[in-house]
C-alpha positions, -999 to +999 in steps of 0.1 A: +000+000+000+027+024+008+045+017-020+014+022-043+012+056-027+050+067-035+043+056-070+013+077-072+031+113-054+061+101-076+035+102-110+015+132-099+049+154-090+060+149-126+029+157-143+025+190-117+057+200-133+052+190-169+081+173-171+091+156-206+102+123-193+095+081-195+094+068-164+099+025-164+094+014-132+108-021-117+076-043-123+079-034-157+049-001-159+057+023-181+042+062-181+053+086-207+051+121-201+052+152-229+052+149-266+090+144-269+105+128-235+139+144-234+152+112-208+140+079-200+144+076-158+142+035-151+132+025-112+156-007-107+139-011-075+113+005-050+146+021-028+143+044-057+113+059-052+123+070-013+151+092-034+123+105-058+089+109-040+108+134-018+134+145-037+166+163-035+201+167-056+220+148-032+195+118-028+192+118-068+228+113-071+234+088-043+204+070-060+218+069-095+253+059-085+240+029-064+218+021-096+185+025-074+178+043-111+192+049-146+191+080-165+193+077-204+199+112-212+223+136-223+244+149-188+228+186-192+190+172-196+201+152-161+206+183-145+179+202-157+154+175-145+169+170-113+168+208-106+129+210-120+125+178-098+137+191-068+129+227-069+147+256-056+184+246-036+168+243-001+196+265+019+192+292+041+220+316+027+216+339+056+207+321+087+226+290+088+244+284+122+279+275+125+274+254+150+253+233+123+282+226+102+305+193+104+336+204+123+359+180+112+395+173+128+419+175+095+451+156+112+479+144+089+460+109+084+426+127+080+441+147+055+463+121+035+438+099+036+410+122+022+438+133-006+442+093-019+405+086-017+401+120-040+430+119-063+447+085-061+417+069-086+439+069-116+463+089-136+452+078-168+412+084-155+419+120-153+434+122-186+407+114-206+390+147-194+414+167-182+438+197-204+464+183-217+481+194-187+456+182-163+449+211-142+421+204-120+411+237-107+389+265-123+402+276-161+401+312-173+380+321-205+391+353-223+364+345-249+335+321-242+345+302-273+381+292-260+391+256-257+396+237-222+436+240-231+437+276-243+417+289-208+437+264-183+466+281-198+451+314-199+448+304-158+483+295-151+494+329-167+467+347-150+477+332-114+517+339-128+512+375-134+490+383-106+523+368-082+546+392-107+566+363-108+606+368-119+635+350-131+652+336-100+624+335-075+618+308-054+577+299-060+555+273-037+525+254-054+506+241-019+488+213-032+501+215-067+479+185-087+499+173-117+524+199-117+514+224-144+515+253-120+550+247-112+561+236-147+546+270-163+562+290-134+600+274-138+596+272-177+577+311-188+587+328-158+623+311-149+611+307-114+627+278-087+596+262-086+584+236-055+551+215-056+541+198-025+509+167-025+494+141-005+488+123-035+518+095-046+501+092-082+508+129-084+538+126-068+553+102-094+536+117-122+553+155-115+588+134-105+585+118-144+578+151-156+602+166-146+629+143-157+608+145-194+614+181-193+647+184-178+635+207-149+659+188-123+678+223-119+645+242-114+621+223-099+608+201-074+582+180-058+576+169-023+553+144-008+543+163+021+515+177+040+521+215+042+520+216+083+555+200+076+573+221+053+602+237+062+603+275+069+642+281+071+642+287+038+612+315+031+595+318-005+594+346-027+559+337-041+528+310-031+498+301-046+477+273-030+450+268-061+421+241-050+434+235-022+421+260+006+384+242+002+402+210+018+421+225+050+386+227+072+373+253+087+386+255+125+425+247+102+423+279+082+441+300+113+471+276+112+472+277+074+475+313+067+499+316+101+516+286+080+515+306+048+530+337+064+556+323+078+568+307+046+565+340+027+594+368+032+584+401+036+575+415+005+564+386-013+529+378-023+503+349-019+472+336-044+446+319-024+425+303-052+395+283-038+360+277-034+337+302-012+301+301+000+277+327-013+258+328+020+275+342+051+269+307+070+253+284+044+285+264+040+272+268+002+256+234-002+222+221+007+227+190+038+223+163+016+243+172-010+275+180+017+262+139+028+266+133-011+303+151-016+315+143+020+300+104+013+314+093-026+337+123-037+357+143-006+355+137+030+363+168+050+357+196+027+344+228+042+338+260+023+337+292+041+327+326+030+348+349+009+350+379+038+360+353+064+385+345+042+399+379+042+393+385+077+417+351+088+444+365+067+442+397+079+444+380+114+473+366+101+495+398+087+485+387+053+474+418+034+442+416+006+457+431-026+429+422-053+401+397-054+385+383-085+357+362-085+358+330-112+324+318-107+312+316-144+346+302-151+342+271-130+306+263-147+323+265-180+355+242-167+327+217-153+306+216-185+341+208-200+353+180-179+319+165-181+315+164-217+343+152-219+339+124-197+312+112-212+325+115-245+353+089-235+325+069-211+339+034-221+373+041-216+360+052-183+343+027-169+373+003-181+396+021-158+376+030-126+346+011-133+308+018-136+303+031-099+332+056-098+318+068-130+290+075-124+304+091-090+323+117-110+301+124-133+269+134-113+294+152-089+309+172-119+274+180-129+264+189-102+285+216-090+285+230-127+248+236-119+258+253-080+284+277-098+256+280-127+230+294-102+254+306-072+248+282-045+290+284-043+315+305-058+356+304-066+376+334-058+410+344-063+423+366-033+462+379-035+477+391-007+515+404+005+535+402+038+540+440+045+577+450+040+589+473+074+568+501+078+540+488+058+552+487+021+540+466-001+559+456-035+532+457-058+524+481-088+498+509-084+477+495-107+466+459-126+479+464-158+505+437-153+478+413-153+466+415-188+495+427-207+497+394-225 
């Protein structure tokens, strides 16, 4: 009986919304709905129905990647019928408590062991959707028409120029992926470049690299969590890109104290990473943080741009310029998802059909928070004064965009 009831809601809730879609359901009914169905949506079993009845994002993707239901449909229709499914993002972007959010303690193992569930899928799995040099972080689009490659290069220049990085400096990469960051720094800008990762397929991959592109003299890769970097040795220039997401929350203090004291006076820091929209929303509805924190990252925490600021500025660390990427990262997502499923089989051979379907849902989904502003990506720079106050900047941002 209650079964027959979901079923019914379930049926009624699509018509209500006039949603173009076949619906096969486990004991083998059928209901079509619209003229032309953009998706077929198949219930493998009545579990699916406690995702769909009462819907959300999060339930909707834990549902598809456990195969509860199948979606035959092109990745942007998915999206668009979830969101007309579900209805508007159910978060509270202005009274959210803090004390509501997951405090999580980010200790070395924590950490590491977030870092390989993350990253250490495969190397080849996030080739077949990445740029050629697989940056995984937001790309930069001069022209909405530019290619994945041309706008993550377009990024590494932009992050570059911003740092006004020089021949001879020594430049830090805190969390540095596969290495293009670095590589771009040592081999444009003739910088001493260091990457640090919790991630050995990284790790070996950047090592290979940079024996392929003789860079032994200039560069440099470290598996190591960034509490445990040395500070005898202070840089000239850091960027942390991705990465500030993934400290946590109640960590952010010891970061920037961490990043100060790494930086000599006078040099400048990018912190490139996500930020909520909403003072104390954390930027995600709850069961879409269960859905991330469950299948994709454990431990991620986003905080809002201004506290951002503010934890720096408790810190010494001065805010020089911010740019917001938001549209940026929606286009970068649309990217690596076409993408994906463009090369689905070769995929699904590597990781298998649960991870991919992990990946892409998650993908997808956050191309649709940055779409509609549930989260954001920001780029803040910021100096360690000089004595007396001085920062070692130009007066104005022409540098930035001279190429």
């Amino acid at each position: 009986m209650l079964q027959a009831q979901l079923v019914n809601r379930f049926e009624q809730r699509l018509r209500g919304l006039h949603l173009p879609v076949n619906v096969e359901f486990w004991n083998g009914k059928r209901v079509s709905l619209g003229e032309v169905p953009k998706l077929t949506l198949v219930l493998r079993r009545p579990a699916a129905l406690r995702a769909l009845a009462r819907p959300g994002l999060g339930k909707i993707g834990r549902a598809y990647v456990e195969g509860d239901i199948d979606i035959d449909c092109d990745i942007h229709d998915l999206v668009e019928f979830a969101e007309s499914l579900c209805g508007p993002q159910q978060v509270d972007l202005k009274k959210r408590d803090n004390d509501d959010w997951k405090w999580w303690l980010h200790t070395r193992l924590f950490d590491r062991r977030a870092i390989t569930h993350h990253y250490d899928v495969s190397n080849d799995f996030f080739a077949l959707w990445l740029d050629q040099q697989r940056v995984y972080s937001c790309a930069y689009f001069r022209d909405a028409d530019d290619s994945l490659d041309v706008a993550q290069q377009q990024k590494l220049d932009h992050v570059c120029r911003k740092l006004i990085l020089k021949p001879g400096e020594r430049f830090l990469d805190v969390g540095c992926g596969w290495g293009a960051l670095i590589f771009r720094a040592a081999e444009k800008y003739g910088a001493h470049a260091t990457g640090i990762t919790l991630s050995r397929n990284q790790f070996d991959y950047v090592n290979d690299q940079i024996r392929t592109r003789n860079l032994a003299d200039r560069c440099e890769v470290r598996l190591l969590d960034y509490r445990d970097l040395p500070e005898h040795e202070p840089f000239d220039k850091i960027a942390s890109v991705g990465m500030f997401e993934h400290v946590g929350k109640k960590m952010l203090p010891a970061y920037f104290a961490k990043i100060y004291r790494l930086l000599k006076p006078g040099g400048l820091v990018m912190n490139h990473g996500l930020t909520s929209t909403g003072l104390h929303s954390g930027g995600l509805s709850p069961d879409v943080a269960d859905f991330i924190e469950h299948y994709v990252f454990p431990g991620g925490e986003i905080p809002h741009l201004s506290k951002e600021i503010e934890l720096m500025a408790r810190e010494n660390l001065e805010c020089l310029d911010v740019e917001c990427l938001r549209p940026h990262y929606a286009k970068t997502l649309w990217h690596w998802v076409d993408r994906l499923d463009a090369r689905r089989e070769e995929a699904r051979a590597l990781v298998g059909e649960k991870k991919y379907r992990i990946w892409r849902i998650y993908m997808a989904g956050y191309a649709l928070a940055f779409q509609r502003g549930w989260v954001s990506v920001n780029q803040v720079l910021a100096g360690r004064p000089l004595p007396g106050g001085t920062q070692s900047t130009p007066l104005t941002r022409e540098h930035v965009y001279c190429g």
